[in-house]
N, C-alpha and C positions, 0 to 999 in steps of 0.2 A: 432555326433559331440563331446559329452562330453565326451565318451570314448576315443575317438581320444584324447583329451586333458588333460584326468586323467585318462589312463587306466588302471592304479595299483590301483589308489584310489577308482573309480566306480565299477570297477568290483573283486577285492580283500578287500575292506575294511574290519577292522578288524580279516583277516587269520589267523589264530594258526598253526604255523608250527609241528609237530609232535615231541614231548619233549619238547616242550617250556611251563612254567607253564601260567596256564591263568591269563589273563589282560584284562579287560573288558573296555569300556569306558561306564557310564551308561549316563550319558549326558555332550553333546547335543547328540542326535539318527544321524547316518548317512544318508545323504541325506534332512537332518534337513533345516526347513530357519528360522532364529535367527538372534538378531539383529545388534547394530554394537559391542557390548560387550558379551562376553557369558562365564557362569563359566563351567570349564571342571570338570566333577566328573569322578571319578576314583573306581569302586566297590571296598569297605571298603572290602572285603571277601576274598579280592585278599594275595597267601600266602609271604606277605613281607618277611620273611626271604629269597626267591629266588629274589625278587626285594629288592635290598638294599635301593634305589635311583629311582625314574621316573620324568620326564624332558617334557613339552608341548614345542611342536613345533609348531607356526602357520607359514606356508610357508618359511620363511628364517630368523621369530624371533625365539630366542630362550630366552625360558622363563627360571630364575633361576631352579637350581635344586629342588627337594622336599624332605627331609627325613619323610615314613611315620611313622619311630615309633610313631614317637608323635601321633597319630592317624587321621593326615593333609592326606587326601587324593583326594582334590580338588586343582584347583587354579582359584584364582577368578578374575574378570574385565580382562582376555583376548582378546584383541582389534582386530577388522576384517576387514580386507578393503573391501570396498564393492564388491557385486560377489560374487563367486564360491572361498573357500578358504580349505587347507587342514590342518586338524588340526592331528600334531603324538601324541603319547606316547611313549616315548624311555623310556623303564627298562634300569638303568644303575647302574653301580659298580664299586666303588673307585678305579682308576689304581694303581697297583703298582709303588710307584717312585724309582727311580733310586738317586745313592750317590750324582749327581749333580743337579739334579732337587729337591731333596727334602729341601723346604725353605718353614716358616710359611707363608712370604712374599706376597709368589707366588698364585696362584687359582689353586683349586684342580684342578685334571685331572680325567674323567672316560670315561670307555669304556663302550659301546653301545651294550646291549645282546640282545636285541630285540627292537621291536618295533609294534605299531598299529596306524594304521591312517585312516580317516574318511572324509569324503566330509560335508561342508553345506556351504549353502546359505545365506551370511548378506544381508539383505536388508534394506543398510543405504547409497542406493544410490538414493532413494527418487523415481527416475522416471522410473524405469526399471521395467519388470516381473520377477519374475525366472522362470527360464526353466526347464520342466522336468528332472528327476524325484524329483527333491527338492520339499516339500510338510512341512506346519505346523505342529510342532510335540510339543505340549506345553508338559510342566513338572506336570506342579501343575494339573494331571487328576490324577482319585486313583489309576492307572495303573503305572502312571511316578512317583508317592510320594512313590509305594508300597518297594520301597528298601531302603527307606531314614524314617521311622515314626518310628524305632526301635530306632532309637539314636535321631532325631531331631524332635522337634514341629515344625508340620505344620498346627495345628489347632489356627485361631485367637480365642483369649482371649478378655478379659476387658481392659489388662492391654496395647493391642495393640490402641485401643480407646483413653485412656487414658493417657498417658506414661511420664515420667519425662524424659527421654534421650534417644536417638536414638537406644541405645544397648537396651532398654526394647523392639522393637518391632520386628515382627515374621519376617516379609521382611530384616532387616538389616543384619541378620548374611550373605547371601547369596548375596546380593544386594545395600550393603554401598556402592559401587562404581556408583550407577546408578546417584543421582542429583550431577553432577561432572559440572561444568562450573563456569562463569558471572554471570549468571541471573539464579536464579532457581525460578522454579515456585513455586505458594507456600503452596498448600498444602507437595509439597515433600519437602521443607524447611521445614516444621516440621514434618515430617516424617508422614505425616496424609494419609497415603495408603488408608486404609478403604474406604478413602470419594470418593475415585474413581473407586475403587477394591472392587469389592462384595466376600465376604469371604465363602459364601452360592452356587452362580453359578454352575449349574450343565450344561453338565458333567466338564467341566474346572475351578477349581475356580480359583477366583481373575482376572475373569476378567470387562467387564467395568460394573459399578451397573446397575442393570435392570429397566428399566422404568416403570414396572408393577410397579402399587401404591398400590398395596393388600401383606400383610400377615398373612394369617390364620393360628393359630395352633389348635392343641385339644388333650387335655390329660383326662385320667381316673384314679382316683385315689379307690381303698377301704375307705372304713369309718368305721373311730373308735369313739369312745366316746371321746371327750375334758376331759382332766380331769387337774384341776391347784390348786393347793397347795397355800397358801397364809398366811404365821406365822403371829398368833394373834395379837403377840409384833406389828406387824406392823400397826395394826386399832385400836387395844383396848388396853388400860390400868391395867396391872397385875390382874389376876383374877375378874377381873371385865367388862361389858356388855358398861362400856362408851368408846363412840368414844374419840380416840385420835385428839386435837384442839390445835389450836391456843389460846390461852388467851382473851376472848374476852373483857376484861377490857378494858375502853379506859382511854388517858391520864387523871388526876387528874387536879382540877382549877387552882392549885398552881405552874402553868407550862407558860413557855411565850412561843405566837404564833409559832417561829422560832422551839422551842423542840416540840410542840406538832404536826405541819408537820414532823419532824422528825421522830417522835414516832408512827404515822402512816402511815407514810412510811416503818418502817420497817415489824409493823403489816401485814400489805397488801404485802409483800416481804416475811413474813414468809407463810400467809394462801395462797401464790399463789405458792411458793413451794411442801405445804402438797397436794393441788392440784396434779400439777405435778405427785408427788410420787404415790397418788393412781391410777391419770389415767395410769400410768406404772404396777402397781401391773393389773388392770384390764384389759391391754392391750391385752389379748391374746386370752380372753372370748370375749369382741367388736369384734375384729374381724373375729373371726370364725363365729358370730351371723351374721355378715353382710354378709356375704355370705350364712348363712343358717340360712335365717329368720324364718322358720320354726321349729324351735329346742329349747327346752324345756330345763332348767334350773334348776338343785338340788344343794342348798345350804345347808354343813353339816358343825356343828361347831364341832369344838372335847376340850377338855382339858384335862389336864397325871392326873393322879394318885393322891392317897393323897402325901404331898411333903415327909413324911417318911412311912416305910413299917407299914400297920396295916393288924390286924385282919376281918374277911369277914364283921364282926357287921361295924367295922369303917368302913371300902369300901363302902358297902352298903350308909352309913351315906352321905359321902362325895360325892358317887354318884347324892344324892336325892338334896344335897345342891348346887350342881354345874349343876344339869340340867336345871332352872330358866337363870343360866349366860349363858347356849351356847343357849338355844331357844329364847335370848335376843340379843346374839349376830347376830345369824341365820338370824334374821330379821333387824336388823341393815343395813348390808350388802346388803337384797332384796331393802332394800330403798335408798341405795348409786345405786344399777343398776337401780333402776327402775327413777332415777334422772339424769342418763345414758341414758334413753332411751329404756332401758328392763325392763318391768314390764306385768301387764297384768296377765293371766291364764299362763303364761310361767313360773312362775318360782314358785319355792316350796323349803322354808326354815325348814331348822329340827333343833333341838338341841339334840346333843347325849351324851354331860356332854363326861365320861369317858372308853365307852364301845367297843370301836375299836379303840384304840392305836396303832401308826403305828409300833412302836419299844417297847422294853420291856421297862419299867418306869427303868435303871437302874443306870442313869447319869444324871445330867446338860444336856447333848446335846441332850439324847433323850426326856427328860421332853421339853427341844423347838420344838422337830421333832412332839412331840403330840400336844400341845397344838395348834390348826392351824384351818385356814377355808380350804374345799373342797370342789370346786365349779365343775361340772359334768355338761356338756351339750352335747344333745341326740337327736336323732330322735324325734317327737311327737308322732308316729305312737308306738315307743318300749316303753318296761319297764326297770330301772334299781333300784336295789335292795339298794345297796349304792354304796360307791367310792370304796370300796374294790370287789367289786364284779359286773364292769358294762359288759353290755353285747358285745358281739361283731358281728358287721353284716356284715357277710361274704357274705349275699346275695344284696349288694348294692355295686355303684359304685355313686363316684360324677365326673361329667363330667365338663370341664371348655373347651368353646369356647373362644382364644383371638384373634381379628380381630385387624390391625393394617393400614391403610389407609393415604398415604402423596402422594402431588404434585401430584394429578391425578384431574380427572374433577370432579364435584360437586354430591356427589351421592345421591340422592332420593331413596322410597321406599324398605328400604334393608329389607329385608327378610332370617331368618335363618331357614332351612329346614331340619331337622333330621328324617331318615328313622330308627327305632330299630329293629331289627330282629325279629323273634319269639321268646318267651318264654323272654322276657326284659320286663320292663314296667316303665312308667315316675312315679316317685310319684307326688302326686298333692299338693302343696304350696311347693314343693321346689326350683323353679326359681328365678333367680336373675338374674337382668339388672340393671347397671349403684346404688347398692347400693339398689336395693328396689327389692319388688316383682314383679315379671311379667311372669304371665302363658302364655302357649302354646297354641293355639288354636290344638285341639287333632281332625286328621280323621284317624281312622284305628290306624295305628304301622305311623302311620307320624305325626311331633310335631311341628308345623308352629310358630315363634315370626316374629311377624313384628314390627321389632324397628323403620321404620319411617326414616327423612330427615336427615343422618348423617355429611353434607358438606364434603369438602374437603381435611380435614386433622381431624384425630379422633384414639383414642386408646379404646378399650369396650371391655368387656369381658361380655357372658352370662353363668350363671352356673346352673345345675340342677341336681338331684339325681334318678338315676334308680335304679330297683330292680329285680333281678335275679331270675327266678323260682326256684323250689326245683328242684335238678338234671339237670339242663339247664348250659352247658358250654359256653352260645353265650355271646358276648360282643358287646361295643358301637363301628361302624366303625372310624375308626381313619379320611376317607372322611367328611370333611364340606361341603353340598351345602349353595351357595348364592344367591340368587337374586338381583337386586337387578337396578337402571337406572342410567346409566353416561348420560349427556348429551340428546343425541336424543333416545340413545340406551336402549333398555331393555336387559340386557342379566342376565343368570343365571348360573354359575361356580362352579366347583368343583374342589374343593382344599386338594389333593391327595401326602400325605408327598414321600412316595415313586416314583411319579412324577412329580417332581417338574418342575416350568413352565421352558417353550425352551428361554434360554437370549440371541441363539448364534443373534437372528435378531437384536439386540441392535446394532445401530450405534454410534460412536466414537461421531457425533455430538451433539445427543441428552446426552451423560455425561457430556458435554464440557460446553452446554447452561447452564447446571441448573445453573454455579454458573457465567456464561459468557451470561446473555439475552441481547436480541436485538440487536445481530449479525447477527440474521438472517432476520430480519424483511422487510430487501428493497423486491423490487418486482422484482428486476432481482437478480440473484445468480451467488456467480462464481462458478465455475464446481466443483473444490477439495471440498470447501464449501459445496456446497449444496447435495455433494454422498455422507457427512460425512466424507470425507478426511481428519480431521483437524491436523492427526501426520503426513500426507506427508508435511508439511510445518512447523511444531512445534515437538519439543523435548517435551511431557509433564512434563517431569521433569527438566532439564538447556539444557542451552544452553549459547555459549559466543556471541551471537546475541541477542539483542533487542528482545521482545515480543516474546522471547526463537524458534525465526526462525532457522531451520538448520543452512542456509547459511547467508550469509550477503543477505540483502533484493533484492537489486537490480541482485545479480548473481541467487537467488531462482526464481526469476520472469522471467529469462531471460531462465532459463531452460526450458519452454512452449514455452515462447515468445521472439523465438529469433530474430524477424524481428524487435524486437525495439531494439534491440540493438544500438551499438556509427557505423555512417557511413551509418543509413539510416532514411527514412523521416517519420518525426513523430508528427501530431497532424499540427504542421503550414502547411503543404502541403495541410490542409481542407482548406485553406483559399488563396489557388493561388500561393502560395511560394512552389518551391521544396526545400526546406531546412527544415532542424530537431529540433526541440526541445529536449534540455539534456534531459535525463533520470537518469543522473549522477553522482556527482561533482560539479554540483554547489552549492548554499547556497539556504537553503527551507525556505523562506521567513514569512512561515507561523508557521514555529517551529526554532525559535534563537536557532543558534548554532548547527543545525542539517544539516548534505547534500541533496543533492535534490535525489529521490530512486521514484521507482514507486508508492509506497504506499503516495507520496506527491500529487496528483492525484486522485488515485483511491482509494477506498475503497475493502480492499483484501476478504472483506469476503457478501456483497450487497449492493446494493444502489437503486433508483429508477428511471437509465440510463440504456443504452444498454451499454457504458463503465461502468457502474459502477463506475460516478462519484464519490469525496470524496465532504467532506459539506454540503450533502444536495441538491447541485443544481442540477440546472434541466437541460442545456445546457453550451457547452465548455466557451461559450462566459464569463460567471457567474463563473467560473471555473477560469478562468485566473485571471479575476478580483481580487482574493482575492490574488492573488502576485502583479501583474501589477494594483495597483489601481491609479485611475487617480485622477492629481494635481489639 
């Protein structure tokens, strides 16, 4: 039948006559079903200088010309009536005018060298199927992106999250035209895609967020020695072992009430500063340690030279004089961490005076590059010689599991379950959960934490450090098992980056509710509703209809239900009258200033009637009542 009715388009679509240069259309794919808008691309690879000009045709519109020098070779928000629609490409070139036609005036004229044209499917007729062979053909798979990722992001970012203006985010260049109406909904009013568009979905992305409440990752990294630098100037005072302080003088008697809160006011402003500053100096030693509590701490003071050149007698001198200030300083430092929270057998302070200079003594700048602390943290298990010489372990890895868990049911007993290969092995005090230690229960090459009741919404990461045999090329699997109980259920999952979970079974309903509940809640459903239907009746971006309906309400309702329609009997006929109640036009008594629509009645989406009363009630009687209430 379709051939019958398109048989140049179905059975010729996209033909290359023999000399004609190629013109591709890369989307929409012919035989496509696409919505009521669709941008046409045009292959960028195409040789424009034989197309000067190309021209979209959808059935009898004719869209503006296009010049691609610019390097425009789409056109975008092309409108579809619904059905079977054909969309051309006409390559076209500036006719030549004639003495009497030639006027700025006038609209250019060109002739038609060729052309390509293609079949798809809009379905934005709401109630219809499409007919073979029209078939789903999205874009955004890495098959449909693979011709467009050389010129265009199509990876979301931060900044699509986050965005000051429409033009920051990844959807708009292609898709400005989509929240077009009245009433836009309103994530698409701020251009908040993400929140309904999974950026990850495999194999389609963007499409609706998946309802799985898990996301696991896990990376391996190598381990180096920390190593952090920290200029003297910045804790101690010129050649000397005293910490740098606030003045701890307080105000003098000869001070009235009003100065002396002043006065320590500022005190207590300057010492919560100096604070500040050094937990920033210390910041990068904390953290590393919080993740590997097990790691061992060498603190080296250094200071330059004597300040002008001497003789080896005076070196020597200056040496013997300045090793007292850095093994004074050394230890300074072990008691600023260990008031931190690092102390213990973990850390070990030296003083080295002037014997490892990082630069030659030859300046001002390198006399500050020397004088400095070097603070070094290591495995427990290795040795490190000093900062200029720390070791490096090539035969470890530190592993970070991050578990990510929202809007899912309450989960008990989770269990993290790493199988290591041959020839790996865990070191032992290198775990970390939630900031602290927490070992493995070890059987065989298997490494069990059981982290316990994590509820319903939780972010956790666990970290630990393996170690490589001599000559052993095996690594940690990139698989996470979990264990772990939702609900009634015990299951145990594995969370495999390279297969990632199937989201095509996500229905449209369940993205609808998270930010729309107890829609669903009545105990009768209506059909569209409750299959997930919820875009056969709503635009989720505008609409020039109320609560962003396709149609006007009562024409959308009449499309199922066309026996209620005007001239036949409705609802008073239950009570012995052959005559009709509006469904309307009249005035809805229950909402000032609104007309009477099916939805003044029913509730479109459950209730806890076989109509699917609106209100709450329980019978028609109760129903009426709340228009017709008695005087």
């Amino acid at each position: 039948m379709l051939s019958a009715l398109f048989p140049a388009v179905l059975l010729h679509a996209e033909d290359q006559k023999k000399g004609e240069p190629a013109l591709t259309i890369l989307y929409p794919k012919h035989n496509a079903i696409v919505g009521a808008q669709v941008n046409v691309v045009v292959d960028p690879a195409t040789d424009w200088s034989k197309v000067p000009m190309f021209q979209i045709v959808v059935g009898k519109s004719e869209y503006p010309p296009i010049d691609p020098s610019g390097g425009k070779h789409a056109m975008q928000g092309v409108l579809l009536a619904p059905g079977i629609n054909t969309i051309t490409v006409r390559a076209l070139a500036p006719a030549v005018a004639s003495a009497q036609t030639a006027s700025s005036a006038e609209k250019p004229v060109y002739n038609v060298l060729f052309s390509r044209t293609i079949a798809v499917y809009s379905r934005n007729g709401y109630f219809t199927a499409p007919p073979s062979p029209f078939t789903a053909q999205r874009f955004h798979s890495r098959e449909g992106e693979a011709a467009c990722t050389d010129c265009h992001r199509l990876q979301a970012e931060q900044q699509d999250r986050a965005h000051a203006k429409p033009e920051d985010v990844l959807c708009y260049a292609c898709h400005r035209n989509i929240p077009t109406g009245k009433y836009i909904h309103g994530p698409a009013a701020v251009w908040n895609c993400l929140g309904c568009h999974d950026s990850s979905s495999y194999p389609v992305k963007y499409q609706f967020t998946s309802e799985d409440p898990w996301k696991v990752s896990k990376t391996t990294q190598a381990i180096e020695p920390l190593l952090v630098t920290i200029p003297s100037n910045s804790l101690f005072k010129p050649r000397s072992s005293e910490l740098i302080t606030v003045d701890p003088a307080l105000p003098g008697k000869n001070v009235t009430g009003k100065q002396r809160a002043a006065l320590l006011a500022q005190r207590e402003q300057a010492l919560k500063k100096m604070r500040d500053e050094r937990a920033e100096l210390f910041k990068p030693i904390l953290d590393h340690l919080k993740g590997n509590p097990g790691d061992k701490v060498l603190i080296e003071s250094h200071v330059d030279g004597p300040p002008q050149p001497a003789g080896a007698e005076k070196e020597a001198a200056w040496q013997r004089s300045m090793l007292p200030v850095t093994v004074a300083r050394a230890g300074a430092v072990a008691r600023l961490l260990k008031e931190m929270g690092i102390g213990g057998g973990r850390v070990a302070a030296v003083g080295m005076s002037a014997l490892l200079p990082k630069v030659a003594p030859a300046s001002p700048e390198a006399r500050e590059q020397n004088d400095r602390i070097e603070v070094v943290v290591y495995p427990a298990d290795e040795q490190v010689q000093n900062s200029q010489q720390p070791a490096m372990f090539k035969d470890r890895m530190r592993v970070t599991v991050k578990m990510e868990y929202a809007r899912g049911a309450t989960v008990r007993g989770v269990t993290l379950i790493e199988r290591l290969p041959s020839g790996i092995h865990y070191l032992k005090g290198s775990s970390v959960f939630r900031g602290k230690p927490k070992e493995p229960q070890q059987k065989g090459n298997e490494l069990i934490w059981q982290l316990g009741d994590l509820g319903n919404e939780f972010q956790e990461t666990v970290r630990y450090t393996v170690k490589r045999d001599a000559g052993t090329t095996a690594t940690v699997s990139p698989v996470q098992q979990i264990s772990f109980q939702a609900g009634k259920s015990q299951e145990t999952r594995d969370f495999d980056p390279d297969r990632p979970v199937n989201r095509s079974t996500l229905t449209i309903q369940q993205s609808c509710t998270k930010c729309h509940p107890g829609l669903m809640d009545g105990k009768i459903k209506h059909g569209p509703s409750d299959a997930g239907y919820c875009v056969l009746c709503h635009d989720p971006h505008a609409s020039n209809n109320p609560s962003w309906v396709r149609l006007p309400s009562w024409t959308l309702c009449t499309h199922c239900h066309p026996e209620q329609r005007e001239g036949t009997t409705h609802v008073i006929s239950g009570f012995g009258m052959r005559v009709s109640h509006p469904t309307r036009k009249g005035p809805d008594y229950n909402q000032p200033g609104k007309t009477l629509a099916c939805v003044s009645c029913h509730s479109p989406h459950s209730g806890d009637t076989a109509a699917i009363l609106a209100y709450n009630v329980k019978t028609k009687m109760e129903l009426c009542r709340t228009c017709h209430k008695q005087k």
